[in-house]
KOLMARTI-474322 format. One record per residue (C-alpha): residue number from 1; x, y, z. Coordinates in Angstrom, 1 decimal, always signed. Example, Ala and Ser with C-alpha at 12.3 -4.5 7.8 and 13.67 -1.06 7.14 Angstrom:
pt num:1 | east:+12.3 | north:-4.5 | up:+7.8 $
pt num:2 | east:+13.7 | north:-1.1 | up:+7.1 $
This chain:
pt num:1 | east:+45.5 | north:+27.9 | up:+9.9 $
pt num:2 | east:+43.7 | north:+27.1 | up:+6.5 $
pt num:3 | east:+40.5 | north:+25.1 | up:+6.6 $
pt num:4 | east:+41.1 | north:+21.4 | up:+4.6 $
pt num:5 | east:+37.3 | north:+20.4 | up:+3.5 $
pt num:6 | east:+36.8 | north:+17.3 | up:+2.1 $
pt num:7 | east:+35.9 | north:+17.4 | up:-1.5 $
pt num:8 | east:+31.4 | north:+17.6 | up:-1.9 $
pt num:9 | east:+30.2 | north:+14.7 | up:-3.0 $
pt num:10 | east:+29.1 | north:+14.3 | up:-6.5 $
pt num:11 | east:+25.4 | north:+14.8 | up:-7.5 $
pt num:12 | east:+23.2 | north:+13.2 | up:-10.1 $
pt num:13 | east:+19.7 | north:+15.8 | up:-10.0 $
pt num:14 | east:+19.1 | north:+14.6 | up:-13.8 $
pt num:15 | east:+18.0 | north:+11.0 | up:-13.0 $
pt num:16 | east:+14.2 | north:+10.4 | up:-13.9 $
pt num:17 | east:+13.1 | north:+9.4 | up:-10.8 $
pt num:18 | east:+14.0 | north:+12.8 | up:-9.1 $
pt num:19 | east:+12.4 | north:+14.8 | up:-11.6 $
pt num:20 | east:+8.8 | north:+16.6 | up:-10.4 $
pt num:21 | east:+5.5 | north:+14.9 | up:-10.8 $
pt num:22 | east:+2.1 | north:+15.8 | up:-11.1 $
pt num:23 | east:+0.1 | north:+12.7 | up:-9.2 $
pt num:24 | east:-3.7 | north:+12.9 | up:-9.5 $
pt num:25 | east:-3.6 | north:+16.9 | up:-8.8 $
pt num:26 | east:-0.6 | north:+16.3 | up:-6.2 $
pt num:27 | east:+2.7 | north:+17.6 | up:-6.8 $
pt num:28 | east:+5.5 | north:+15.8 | up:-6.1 $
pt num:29 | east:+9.1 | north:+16.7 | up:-6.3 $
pt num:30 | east:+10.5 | north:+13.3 | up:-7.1 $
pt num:31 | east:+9.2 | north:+10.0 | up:-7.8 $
pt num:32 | east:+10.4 | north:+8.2 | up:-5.3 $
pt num:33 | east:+7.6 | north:+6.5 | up:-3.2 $
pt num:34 | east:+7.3 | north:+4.9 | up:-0.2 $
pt num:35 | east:+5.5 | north:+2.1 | up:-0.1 $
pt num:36 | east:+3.4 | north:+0.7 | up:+2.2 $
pt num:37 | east:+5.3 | north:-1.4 | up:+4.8 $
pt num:38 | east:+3.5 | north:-2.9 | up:+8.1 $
pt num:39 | east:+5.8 | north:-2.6 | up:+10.8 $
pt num:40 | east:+3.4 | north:-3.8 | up:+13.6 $
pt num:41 | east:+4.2 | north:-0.5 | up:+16.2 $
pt num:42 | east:+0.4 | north:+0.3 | up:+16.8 $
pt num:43 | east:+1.2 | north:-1.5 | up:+21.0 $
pt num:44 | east:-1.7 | north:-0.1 | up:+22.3 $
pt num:45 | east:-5.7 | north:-1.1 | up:+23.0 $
pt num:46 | east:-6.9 | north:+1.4 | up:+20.9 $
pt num:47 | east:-4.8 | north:+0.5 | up:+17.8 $
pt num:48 | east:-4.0 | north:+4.3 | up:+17.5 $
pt num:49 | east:-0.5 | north:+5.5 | up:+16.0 $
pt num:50 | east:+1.7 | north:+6.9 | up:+18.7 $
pt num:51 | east:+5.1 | north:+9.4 | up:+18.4 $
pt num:52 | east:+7.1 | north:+6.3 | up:+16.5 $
pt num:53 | east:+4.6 | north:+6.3 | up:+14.1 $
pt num:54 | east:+4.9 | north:+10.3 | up:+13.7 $
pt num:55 | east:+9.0 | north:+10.4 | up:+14.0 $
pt num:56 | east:+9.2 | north:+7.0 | up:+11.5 $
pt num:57 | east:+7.4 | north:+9.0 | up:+8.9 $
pt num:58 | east:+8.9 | north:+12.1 | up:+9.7 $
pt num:59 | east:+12.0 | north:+10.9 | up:+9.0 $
pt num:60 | east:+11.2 | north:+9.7 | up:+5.3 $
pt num:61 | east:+9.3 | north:+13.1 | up:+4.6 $
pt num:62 | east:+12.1 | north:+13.3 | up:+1.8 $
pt num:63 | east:+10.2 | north:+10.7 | up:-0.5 $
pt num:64 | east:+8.2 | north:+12.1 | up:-3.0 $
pt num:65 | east:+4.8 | north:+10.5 | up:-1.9 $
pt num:66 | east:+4.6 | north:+8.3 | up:+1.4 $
pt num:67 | east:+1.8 | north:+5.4 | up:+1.2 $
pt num:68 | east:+1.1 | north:+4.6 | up:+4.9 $
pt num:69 | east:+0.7 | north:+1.1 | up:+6.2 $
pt num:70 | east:-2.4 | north:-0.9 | up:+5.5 $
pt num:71 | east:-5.0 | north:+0.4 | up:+8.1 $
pt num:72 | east:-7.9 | north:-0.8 | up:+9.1 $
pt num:73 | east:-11.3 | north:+0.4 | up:+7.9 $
pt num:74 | east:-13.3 | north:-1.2 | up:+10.7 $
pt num:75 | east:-13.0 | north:-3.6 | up:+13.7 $
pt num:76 | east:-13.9 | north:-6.2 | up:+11.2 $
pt num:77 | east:-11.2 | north:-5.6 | up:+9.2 $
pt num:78 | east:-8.4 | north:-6.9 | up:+11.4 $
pt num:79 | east:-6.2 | north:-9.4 | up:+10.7 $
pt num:80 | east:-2.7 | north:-8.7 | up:+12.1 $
pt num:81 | east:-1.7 | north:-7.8 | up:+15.5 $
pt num:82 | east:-0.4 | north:-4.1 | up:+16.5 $
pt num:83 | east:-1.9 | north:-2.8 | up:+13.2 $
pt num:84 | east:-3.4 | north:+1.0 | up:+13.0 $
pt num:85 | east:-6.6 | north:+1.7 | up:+12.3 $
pt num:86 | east:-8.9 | north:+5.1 | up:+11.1 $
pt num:87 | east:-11.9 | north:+3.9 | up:+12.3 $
pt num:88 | east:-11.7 | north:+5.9 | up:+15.8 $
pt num:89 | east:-11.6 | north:+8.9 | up:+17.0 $
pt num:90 | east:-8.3 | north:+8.5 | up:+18.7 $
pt num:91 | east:-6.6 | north:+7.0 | up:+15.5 $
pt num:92 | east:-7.9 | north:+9.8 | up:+13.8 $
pt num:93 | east:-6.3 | north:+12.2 | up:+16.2 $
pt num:94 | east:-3.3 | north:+10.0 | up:+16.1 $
pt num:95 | east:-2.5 | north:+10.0 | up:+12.6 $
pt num:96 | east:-3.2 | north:+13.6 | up:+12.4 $
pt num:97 | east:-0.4 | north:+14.0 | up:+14.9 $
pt num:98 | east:+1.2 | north:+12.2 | up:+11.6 $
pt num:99 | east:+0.3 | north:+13.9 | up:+8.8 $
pt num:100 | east:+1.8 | north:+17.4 | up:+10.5 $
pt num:101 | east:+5.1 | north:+16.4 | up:+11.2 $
pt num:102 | east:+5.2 | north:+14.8 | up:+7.4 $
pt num:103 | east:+3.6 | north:+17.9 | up:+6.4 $
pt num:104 | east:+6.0 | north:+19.8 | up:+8.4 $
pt num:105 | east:+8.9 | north:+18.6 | up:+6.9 $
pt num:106 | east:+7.6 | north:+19.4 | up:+3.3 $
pt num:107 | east:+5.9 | north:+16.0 | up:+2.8 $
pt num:108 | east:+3.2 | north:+14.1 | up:+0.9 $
pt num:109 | east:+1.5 | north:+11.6 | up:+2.4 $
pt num:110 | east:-1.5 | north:+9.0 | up:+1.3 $
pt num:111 | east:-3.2 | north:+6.5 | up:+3.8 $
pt num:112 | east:-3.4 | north:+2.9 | up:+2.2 $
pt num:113 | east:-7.1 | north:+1.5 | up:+3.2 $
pt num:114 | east:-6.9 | north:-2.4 | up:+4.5 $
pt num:115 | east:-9.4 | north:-4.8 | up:+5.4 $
pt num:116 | east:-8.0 | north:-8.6 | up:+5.0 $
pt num:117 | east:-11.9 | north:-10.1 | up:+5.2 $
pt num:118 | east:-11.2 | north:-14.2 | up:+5.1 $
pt num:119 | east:-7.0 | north:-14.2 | up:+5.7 $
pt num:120 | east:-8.3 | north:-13.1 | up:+9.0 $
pt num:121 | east:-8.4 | north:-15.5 | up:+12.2 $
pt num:122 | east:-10.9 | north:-15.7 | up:+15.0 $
pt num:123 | east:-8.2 | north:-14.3 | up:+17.1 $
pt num:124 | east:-8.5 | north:-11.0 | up:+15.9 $
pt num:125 | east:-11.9 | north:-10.6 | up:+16.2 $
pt num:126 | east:-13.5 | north:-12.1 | up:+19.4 $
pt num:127 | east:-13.6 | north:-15.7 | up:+18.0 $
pt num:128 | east:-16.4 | north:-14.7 | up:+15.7 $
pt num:129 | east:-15.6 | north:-16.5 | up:+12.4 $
pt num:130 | east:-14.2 | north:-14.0 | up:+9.8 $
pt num:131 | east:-16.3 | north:-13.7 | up:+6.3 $
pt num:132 | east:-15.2 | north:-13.6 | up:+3.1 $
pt num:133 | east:-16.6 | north:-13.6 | up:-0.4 $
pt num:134 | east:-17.8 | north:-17.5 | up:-0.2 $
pt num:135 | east:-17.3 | north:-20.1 | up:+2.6 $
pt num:136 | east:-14.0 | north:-21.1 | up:+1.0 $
pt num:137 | east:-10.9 | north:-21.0 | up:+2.9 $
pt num:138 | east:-8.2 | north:-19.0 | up:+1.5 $
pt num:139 | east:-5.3 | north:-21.4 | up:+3.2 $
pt num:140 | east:-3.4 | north:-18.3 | up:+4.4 $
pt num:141 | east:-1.6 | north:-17.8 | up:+7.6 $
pt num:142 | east:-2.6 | north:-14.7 | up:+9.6 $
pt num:143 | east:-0.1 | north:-13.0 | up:+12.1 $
pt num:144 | east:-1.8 | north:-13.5 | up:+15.4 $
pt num:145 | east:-0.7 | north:-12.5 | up:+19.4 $
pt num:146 | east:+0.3 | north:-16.4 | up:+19.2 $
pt num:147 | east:+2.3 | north:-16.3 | up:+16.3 $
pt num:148 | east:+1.2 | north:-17.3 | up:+12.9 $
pt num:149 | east:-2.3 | north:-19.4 | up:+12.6 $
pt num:150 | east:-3.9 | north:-21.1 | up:+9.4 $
pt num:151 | east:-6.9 | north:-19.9 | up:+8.5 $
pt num:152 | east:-10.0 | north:-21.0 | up:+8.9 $
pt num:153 | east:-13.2 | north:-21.2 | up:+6.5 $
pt num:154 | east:-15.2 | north:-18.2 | up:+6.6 $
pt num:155 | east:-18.7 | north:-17.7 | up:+6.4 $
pt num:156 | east:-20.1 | north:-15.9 | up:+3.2 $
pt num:157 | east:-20.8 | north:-12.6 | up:+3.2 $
pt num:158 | east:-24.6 | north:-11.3 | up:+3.4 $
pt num:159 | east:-25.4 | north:-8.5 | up:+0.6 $
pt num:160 | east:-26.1 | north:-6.1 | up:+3.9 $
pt num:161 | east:-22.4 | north:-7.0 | up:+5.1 $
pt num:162 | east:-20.9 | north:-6.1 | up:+1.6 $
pt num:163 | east:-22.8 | north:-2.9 | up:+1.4 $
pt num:164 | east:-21.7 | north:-2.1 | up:+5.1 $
pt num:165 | east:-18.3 | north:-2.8 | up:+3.9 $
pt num:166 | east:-18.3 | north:-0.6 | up:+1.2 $
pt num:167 | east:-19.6 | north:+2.4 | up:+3.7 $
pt num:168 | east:-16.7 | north:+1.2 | up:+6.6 $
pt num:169 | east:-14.1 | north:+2.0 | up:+3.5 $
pt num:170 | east:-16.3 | north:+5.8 | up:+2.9 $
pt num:171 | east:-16.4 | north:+6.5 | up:+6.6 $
pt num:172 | east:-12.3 | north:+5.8 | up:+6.6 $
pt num:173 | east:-11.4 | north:+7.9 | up:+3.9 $
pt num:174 | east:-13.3 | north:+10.6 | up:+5.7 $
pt num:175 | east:-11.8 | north:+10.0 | up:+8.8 $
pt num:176 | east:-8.4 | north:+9.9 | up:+6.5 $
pt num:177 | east:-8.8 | north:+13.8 | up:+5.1 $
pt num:178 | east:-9.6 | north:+14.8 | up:+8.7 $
pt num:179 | east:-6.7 | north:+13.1 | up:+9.9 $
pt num:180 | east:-5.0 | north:+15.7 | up:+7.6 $
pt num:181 | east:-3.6 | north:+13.4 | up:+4.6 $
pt num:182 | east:-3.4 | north:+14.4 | up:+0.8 $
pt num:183 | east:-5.2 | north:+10.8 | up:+0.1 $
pt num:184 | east:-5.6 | north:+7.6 | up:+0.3 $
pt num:185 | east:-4.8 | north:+4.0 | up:-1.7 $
pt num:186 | east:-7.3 | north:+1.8 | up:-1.4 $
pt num:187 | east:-5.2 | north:-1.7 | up:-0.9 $
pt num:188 | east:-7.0 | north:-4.5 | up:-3.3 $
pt num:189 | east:-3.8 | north:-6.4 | up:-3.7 $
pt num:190 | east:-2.2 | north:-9.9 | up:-2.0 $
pt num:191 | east:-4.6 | north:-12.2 | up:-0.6 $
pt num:192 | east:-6.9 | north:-9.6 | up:+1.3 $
pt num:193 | east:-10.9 | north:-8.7 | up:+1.1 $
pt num:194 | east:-11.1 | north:-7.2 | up:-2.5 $
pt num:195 | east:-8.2 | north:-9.4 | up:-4.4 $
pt num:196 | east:-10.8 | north:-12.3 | up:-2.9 $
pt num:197 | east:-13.7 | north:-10.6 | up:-4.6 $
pt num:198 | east:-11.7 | north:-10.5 | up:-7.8 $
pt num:199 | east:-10.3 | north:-13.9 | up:-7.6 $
pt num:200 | east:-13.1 | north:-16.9 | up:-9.4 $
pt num:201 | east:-11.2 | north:-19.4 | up:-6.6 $
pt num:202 | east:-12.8 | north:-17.9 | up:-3.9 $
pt num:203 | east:-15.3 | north:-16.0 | up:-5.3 $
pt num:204 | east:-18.3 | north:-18.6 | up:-5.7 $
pt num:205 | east:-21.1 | north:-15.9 | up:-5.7 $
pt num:206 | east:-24.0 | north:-15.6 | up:-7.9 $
pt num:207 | east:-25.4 | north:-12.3 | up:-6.7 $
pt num:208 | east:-24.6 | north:-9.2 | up:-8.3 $
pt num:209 | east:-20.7 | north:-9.6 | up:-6.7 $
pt num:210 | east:-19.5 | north:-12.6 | up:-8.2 $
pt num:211 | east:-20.3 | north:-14.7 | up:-11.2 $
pt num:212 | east:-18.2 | north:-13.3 | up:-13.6 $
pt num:213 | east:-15.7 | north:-10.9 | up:-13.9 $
pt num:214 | east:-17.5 | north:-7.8 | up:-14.0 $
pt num:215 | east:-19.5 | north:-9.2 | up:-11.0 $
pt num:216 | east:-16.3 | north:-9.6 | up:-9.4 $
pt num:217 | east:-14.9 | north:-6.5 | up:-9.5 $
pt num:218 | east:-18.2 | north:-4.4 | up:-8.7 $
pt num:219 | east:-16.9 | north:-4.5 | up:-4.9 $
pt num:220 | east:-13.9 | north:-2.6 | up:-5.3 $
pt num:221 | east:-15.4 | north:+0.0 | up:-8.0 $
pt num:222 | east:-18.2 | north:+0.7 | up:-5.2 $
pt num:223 | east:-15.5 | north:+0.8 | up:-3.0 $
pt num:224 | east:-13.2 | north:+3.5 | up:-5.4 $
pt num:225 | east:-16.6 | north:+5.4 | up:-5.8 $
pt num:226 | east:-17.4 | north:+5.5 | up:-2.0 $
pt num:227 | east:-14.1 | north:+6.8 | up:-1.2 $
pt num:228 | east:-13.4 | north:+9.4 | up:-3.5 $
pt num:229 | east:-16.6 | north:+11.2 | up:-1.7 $
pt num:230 | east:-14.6 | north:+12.6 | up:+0.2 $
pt num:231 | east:-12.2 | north:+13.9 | up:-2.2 $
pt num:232 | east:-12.4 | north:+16.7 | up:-4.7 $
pt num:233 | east:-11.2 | north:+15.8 | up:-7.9 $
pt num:234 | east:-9.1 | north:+12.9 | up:-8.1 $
pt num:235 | east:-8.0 | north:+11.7 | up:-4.1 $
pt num:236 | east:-7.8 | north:+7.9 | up:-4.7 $
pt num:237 | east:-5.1 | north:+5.8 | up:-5.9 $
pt num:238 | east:-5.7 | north:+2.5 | up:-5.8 $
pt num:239 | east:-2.8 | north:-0.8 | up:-5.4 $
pt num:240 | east:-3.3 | north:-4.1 | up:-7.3 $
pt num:241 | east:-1.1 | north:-7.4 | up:-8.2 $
pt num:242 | east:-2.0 | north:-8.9 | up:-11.2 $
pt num:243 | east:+1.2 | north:-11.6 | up:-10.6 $
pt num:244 | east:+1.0 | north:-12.1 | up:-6.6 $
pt num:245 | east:+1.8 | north:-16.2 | up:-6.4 $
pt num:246 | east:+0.8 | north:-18.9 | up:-4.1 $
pt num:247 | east:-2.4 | north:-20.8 | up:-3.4 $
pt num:248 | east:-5.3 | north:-19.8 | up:-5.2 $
pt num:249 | east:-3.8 | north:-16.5 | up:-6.7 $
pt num:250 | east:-1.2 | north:-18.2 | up:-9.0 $
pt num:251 | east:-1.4 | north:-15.3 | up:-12.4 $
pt num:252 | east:-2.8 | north:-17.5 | up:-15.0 $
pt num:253 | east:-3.9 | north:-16.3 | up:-18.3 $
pt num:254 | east:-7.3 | north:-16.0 | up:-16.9 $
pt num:255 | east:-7.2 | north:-14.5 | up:-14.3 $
pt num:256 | east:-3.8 | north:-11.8 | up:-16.0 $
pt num:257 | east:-7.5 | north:-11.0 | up:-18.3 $
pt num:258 | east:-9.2 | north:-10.1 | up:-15.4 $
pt num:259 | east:-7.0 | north:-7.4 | up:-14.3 $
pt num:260 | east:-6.8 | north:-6.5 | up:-18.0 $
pt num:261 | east:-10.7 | north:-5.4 | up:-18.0 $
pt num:262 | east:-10.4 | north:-4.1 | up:-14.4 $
pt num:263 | east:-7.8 | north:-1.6 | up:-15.1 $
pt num:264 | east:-9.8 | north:-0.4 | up:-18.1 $
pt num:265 | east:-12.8 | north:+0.0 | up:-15.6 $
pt num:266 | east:-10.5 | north:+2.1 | up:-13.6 $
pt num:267 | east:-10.2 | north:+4.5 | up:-16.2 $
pt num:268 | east:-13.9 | north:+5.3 | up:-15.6 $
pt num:269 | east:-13.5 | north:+6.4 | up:-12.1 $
pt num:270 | east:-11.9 | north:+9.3 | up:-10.4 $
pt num:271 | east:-8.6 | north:+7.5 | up:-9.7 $
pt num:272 | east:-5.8 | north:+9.9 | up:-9.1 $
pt num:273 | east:-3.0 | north:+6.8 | up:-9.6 $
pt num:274 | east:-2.6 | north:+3.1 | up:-10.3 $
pt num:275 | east:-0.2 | north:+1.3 | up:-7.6 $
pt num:276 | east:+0.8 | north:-1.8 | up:-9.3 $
pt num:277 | east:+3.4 | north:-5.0 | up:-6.9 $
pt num:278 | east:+4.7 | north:-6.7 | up:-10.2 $
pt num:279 | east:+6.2 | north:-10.4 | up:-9.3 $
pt num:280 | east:+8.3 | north:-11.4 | up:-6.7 $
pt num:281 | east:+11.9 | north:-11.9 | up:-8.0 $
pt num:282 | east:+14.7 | north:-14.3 | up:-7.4 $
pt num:283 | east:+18.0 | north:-12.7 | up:-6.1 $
pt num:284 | east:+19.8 | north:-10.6 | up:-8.6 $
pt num:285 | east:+17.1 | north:-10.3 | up:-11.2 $
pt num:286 | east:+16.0 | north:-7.1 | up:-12.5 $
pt num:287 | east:+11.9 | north:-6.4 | up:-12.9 $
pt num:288 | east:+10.6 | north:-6.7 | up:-16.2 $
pt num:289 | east:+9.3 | north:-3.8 | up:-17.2 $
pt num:290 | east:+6.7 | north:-5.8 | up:-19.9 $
pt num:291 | east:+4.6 | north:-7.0 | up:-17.3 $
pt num:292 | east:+4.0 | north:-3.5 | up:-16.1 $
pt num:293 | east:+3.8 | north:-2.4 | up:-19.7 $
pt num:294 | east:+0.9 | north:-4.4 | up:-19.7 $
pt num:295 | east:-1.0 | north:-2.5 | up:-18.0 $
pt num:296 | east:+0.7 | north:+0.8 | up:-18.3 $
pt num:297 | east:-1.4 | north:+0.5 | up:-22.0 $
pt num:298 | east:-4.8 | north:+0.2 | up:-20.3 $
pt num:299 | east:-4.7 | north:+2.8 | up:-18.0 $
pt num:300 | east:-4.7 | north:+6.5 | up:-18.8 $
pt num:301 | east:-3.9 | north:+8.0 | up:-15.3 $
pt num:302 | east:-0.5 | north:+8.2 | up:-13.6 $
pt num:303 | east:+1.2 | north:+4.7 | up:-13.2 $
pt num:304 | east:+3.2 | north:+3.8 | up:-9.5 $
pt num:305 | east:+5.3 | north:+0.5 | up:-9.9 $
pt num:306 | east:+6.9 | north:-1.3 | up:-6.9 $
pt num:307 | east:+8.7 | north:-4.7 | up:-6.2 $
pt num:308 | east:+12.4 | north:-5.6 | up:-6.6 $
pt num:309 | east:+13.6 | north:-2.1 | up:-7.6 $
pt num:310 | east:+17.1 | north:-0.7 | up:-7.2 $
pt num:311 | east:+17.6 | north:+3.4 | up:-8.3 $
pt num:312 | east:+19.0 | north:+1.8 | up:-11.9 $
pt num:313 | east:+16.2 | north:-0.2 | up:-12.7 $
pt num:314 | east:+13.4 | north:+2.1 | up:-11.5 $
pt num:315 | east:+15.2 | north:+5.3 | up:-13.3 $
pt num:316 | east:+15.1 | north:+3.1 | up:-16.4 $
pt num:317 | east:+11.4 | north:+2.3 | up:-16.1 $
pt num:318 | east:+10.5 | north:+6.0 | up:-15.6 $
pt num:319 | east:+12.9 | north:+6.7 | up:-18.8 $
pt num:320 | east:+11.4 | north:+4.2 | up:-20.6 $
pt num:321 | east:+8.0 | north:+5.7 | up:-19.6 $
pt num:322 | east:+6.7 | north:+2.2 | up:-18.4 $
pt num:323 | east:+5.9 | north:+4.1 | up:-15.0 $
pt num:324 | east:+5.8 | north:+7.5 | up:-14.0 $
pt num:325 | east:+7.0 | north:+6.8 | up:-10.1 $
pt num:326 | east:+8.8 | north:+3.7 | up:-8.6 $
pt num:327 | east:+7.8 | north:+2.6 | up:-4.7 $
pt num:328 | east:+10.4 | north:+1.1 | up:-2.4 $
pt num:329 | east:+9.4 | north:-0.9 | up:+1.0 $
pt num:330 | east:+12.6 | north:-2.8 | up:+2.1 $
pt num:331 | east:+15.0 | north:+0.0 | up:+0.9 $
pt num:332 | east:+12.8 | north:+2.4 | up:+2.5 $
pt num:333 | east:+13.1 | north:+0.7 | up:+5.8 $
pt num:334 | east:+17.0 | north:+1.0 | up:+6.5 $
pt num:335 | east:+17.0 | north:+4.2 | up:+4.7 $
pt num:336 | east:+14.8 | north:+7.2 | up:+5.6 $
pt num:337 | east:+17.0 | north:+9.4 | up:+4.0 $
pt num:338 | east:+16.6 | north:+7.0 | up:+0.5 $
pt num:339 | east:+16.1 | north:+10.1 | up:-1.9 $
pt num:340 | east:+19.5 | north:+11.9 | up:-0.7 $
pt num:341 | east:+21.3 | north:+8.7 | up:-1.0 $
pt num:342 | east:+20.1 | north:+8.4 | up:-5.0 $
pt num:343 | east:+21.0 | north:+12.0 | up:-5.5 $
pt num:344 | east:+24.1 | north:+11.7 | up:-4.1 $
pt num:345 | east:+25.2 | north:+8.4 | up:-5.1 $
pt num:346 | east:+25.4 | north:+6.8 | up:-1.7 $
pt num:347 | east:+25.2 | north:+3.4 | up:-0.8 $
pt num:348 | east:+22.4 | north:+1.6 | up:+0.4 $
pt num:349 | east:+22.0 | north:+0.1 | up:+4.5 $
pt num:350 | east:+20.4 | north:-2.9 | up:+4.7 $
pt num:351 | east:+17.9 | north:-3.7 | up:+7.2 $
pt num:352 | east:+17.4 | north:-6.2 | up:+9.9 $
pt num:353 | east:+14.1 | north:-8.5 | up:+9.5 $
pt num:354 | east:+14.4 | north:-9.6 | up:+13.0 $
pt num:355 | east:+13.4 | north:-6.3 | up:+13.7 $
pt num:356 | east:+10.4 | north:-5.7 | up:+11.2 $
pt num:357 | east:+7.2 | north:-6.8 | up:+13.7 $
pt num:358 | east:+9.1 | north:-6.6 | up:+16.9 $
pt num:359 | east:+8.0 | north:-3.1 | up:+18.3 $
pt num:360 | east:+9.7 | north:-0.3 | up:+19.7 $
pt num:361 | east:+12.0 | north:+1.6 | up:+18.3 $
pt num:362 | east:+15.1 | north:-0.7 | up:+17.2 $
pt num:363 | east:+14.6 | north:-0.9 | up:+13.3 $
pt num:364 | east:+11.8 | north:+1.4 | up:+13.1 $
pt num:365 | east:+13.2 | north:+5.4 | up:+14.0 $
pt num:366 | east:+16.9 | north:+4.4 | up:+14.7 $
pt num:367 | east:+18.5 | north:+4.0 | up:+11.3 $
pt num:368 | east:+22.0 | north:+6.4 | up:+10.7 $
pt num:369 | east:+21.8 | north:+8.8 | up:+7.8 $
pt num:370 | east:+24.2 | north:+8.3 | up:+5.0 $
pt num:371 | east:+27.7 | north:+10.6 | up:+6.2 $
C-alpha cells in the first residue's frame, strides 16, 4: 500500500536572526537568545539547582546563547525566595550538572551574576537590615516566603563592604567557569545593587563610589574587571536598562547621559557583549529600534537587545544592524523549541503566569513541542 506523507513544512534558514555569530570569541549558530527568566525552582536549603533546572535548560539548548537566571553571588545578595546561587560548593556542582546536559545537547550557555543589595528584605537575610549604596529606600517590593514585602531603608555601605562585594562577584565567576559555563553576564539592570550605584536618587555618596557619574559607575567597572579574571580573552557580557520605569529610575535626560558615558567606559574593558532591556511596551507596539541605536553607536563590541520582540521585529533589528542578537524571556518560556518554531514558521504557545514562581514542574519542563 503506498505511503501518503504529509507535505514538509516550509523553511525560512535566510532570516537574520538564524544566521551564525561570533559573540565575544563564542560562536553561536543563531542569534536567538534566551534571556534570563527567574522561575523560582531552586526548593531546597542549599539554594542549589536540581534536575528541573538541568532538563529546563536542556530543553532550550536549541537557542543560540542561554543567559541563566540571576544568581546569587553571596548570601548577601538574596533577595527572592527559591533563587540559585554560585556561591557553594553544592551550587557549583549543581550547575555543572547544568552546563553538561546544555553542553550535551550542542549548547551555549552564560550565568547572569545577581546581587539585589537594598530591593532586598530582612526576610532573606536573618533580619539583618540589607545595605545599599546610601540609607535611602528604594520603595521596591521584594518576593519573600510571605508574599511580596516593601522594602525597608537600608543602611549604607562601608568602603570594606563595597570592596567585599566586588571580590563576592570574582569568587562567582570563578565558581561559574568551574561549574563548566562559556560565561557570565554580570546583571546591572532593574532596580538591583549596581543600577543603585548608577542611579544619583539613591546614590548619595561622596566617597570615590558616588558623587558624580564617573563615581557612580566605578562599582560595576571593578566589578566587569574582577570578573573577567577568570576569563581569557573576552568572558563577560554585561545587561543594562537605560529606560527601566517606576520610582526612582524614571529615564530622564540625565540620567539617558549617564548610560551614554557608561557604555563608552565599557568599551575600555574586556566585555565580550552588551545586554541591553529597552522599555516596557504597551500591547501591540513594536520596539523602537532608535532607542537601542542609541547605544548601538557607543559601543564597539557585539550588541544583545531584548524586551517586546516577536521573530519580525527582532529579524528587522538584526537586518537593520541595530543589534547583532535579539533575547526572548516570555516566548522562551512556553517554547523550548523557540528556534525550530522561527525556522519553520510555527506558531507561538503562550505561557501560563500562574505558573511562573510556583515550583515543580508544571510550566517549567512540561511544555509540548510544536507538531
Amino acid at each position: 500500500m503506498p505511503t501518503h506523507l504529509s507535505t514538509p513544512p516550509p523553511t525560512d534558514l535566510s532570516q537574520p536572526l538564524l544566521q551564525g555569530l561570533d559573540l565575544g570569541g563564542l560562536r553561536l549558530p543563531n542569534r536567538v537568545v534566551m534571556a534570563p527568566t527567574t522561575r523560582a525552582r531552586a526548593t531546597n536549603s542549599a539554594l542549589a539547582p536540581t534536575e528541573l533546572h538541568a532538563v529546563h535548560y536542556g530543553q532550550r539548548a536549541g537557542a543560540g546563547l542561554i543567559v541563566t537566571e540571576g544568581t546569587w553571588v553571596s548570601e548577601r545578595a538574596i533577595g527572592f525566595i527559591d533563587v540559585p546561587g554560585i556561591y557553594s560548593e553544592e551550587q557549583v556542582a549543581g550547575w555543572r550538572r547544568v552546563t553538561d546536559v546544555v553542553h550535551a545537547l550542542g549548547g551555549r550557555i552564560v550565568q547572569q551574576l545577581w546581587h539585589t543589595g537594598a530591593a532586598s528584605h530582612p526576610d532573606h537575610l536573618g533580619g539583618e537590615t540589607p545595605f545599599g549604596p546610601s540609607a535611602v529606600n528604594p520603595r521596591e517590593r521584594s518576593f519573600t516566603e510571605q508574599g511580596f514585602k516593601e522594602t525597608v531603608t537600608p543602611r549604607e555601605m562601608t568602603l570594606a563592604e563595597v570592596e567585599r562585594t566586588v571580590e563576592e562577584f570574582r569568587a562567582a565567576s570563578y565558581n561559574a567557569r568551574r561549574a563548566g559555563f562559556d560565561g557570565v553576564e554580570i546583571g546591572a539592570l532593574g532596580v538591583f545593587l549596581l543600577a543603585q550605584f548608577l542611579n544619583p536618587g539613591l546614590n548619595r555618596r561622596t566617597d570615590a563610589y558616588g558623587g558624580d557619574r564617573a563615581r557612580r559607575r566605578r562599582l560595576l567597572l571593578d566589578v566587569v574587571g574582577a570578573a573577567s579574571d577568570a576569563w581569557p580573552g573576552r568572558g563577560v557580557g554585561v545587561r543594562l536598562s537605560p529606560y527601566w520605569d517606576g520610582g526612582f529610575f524614571a529615564p530622564d535626560a540625565s540620567t539617558l547621559a549617564d548610560f551614554d558615558e557608561l557604555v563608552t567606559a565599557l568599551n575600555d574593558r574586556p566585555v565580550a557583549y552588551l545586554h541591553l532591556r529597552g522599555p516596557d511596551l504597551a500591547a501591540g507596539d513594536a520596539p523602537d529600534l532608535g532607542v537601542f541605536a542609541r547605544y548601538r553607536r557607543r559601543f564597539a563590541g557585539p550588541v544583545i537587545v531584548n524586551n517586546g520582540f516577536g521573530q519580525d521585529s527582532a529579524n528587522a533589528a538584526v537586518a537593520a544592524d541595530v543589534a547583532d542578537a535579539v533575547s526572548f524571556a516570555t516566548h522562551f518560556v512556553a517554547n523550548p523549541d523557540l528556534v525550530s518554531r522561527f525556522a519553520l514558521g510555527r506558531e507561538l504557545a503562550a505561557g501560563d503566569p500562574a505558573t511562573y514562581y510556583r515550583g515543580g514542574a508544571e510550566g517549567y519542563v512540561d511544555q509540548p513541542a510544536a507538531g
